[in-house]
N, C-alpha and C positions, 0 to 999 in steps of 0.2 A: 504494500500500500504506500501512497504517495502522502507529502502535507496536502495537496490539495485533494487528493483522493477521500481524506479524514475528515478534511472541511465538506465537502459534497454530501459526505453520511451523516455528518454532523447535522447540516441543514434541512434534510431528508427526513432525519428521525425527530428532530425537532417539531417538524409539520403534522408526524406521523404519516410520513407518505413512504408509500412501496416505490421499488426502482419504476415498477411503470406507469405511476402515476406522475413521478417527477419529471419521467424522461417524454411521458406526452406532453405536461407542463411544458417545455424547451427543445420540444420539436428533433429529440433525436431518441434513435431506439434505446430498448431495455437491457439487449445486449450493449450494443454502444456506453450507456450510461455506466453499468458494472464494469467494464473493463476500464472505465475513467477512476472509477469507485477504487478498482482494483491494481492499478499500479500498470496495467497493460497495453493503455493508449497514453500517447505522449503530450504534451504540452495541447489545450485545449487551446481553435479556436478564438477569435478578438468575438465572432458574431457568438462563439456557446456563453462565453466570458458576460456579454453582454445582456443576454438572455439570463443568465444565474441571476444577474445583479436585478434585474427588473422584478422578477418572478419571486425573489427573496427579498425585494426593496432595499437594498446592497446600494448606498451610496456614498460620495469620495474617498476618507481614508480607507474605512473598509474597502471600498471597490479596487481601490490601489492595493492593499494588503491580501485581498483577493488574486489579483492579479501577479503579484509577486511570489505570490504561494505557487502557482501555475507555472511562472517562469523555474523555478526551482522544484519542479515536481518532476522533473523528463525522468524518466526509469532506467534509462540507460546515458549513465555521465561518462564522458571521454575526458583525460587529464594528456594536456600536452606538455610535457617535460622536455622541451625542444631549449635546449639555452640553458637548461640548467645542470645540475651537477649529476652526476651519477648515483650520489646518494637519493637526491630526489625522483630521478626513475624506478632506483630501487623500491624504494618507499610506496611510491602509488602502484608498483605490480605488487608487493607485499599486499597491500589495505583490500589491492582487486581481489588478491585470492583467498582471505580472510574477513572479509567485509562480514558477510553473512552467520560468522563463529561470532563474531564480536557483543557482547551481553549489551542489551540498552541501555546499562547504570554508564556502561563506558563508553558509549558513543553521547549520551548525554553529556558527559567530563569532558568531551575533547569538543561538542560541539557550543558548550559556553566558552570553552577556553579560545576555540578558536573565532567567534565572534564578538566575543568581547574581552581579549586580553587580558585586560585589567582586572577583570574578574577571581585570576587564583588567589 
């Protein structure tokens, strides 16, 4: 599952709506919808974007925070280590082939640290 895949079920179960009431809500199927849900299709859409925001009355920062959730939700990340050192290649083939071992207490620890530095 994606951040924005969370947020989508989020807003879903909030309404108490099934995937196919949502996904007729915003004009795309049920399967469509679930694999948006599910981590399986990639970055939605500016017109589904637009549609969420209407349909949930989703306006400025949230719509923006919305949207930035979406930018950062693609399922599949590529890391270019082109320029950089060798440790740093090494490092993102490591994270590739461990990602998924990784416990959430400790992708949580590395993802405040690495967004907000100041934070250890």
């Amino acid at each position: 599952m994606t951040p924005f895949g969370e947020k989508l079920v989020s807003l879903r179960e909030q309404r108490g709506w099934t995937q196919k009431k949502m996904a007729e809500k915003l004009g795309v199927s049920a399967a469509f919808l679930s694999a948006l849900e599910n981590g399986q299709r990639g970055k939605p859409s500016r017109r589904l974007l637009h549609a969420i925001c209407q349909t949930f009355g989703i306006i400025w920062d949230e719509a923006d925070a919305l949207a930035d959730l979406a930018t950062a939700s693609h399922p599949v990340v590529k890391l270019n280590t082109r320029g950089l050192s060798a440790t740093h290649t090494r490092f993102a083939h490591a994270l590739a082939g461990k990602i998924a071992d990784l416990p959430e207490e400790q992708l949580e620890d590395w993802l405040k640290t690495l967004e907000d530095p100041k934070a250890e």
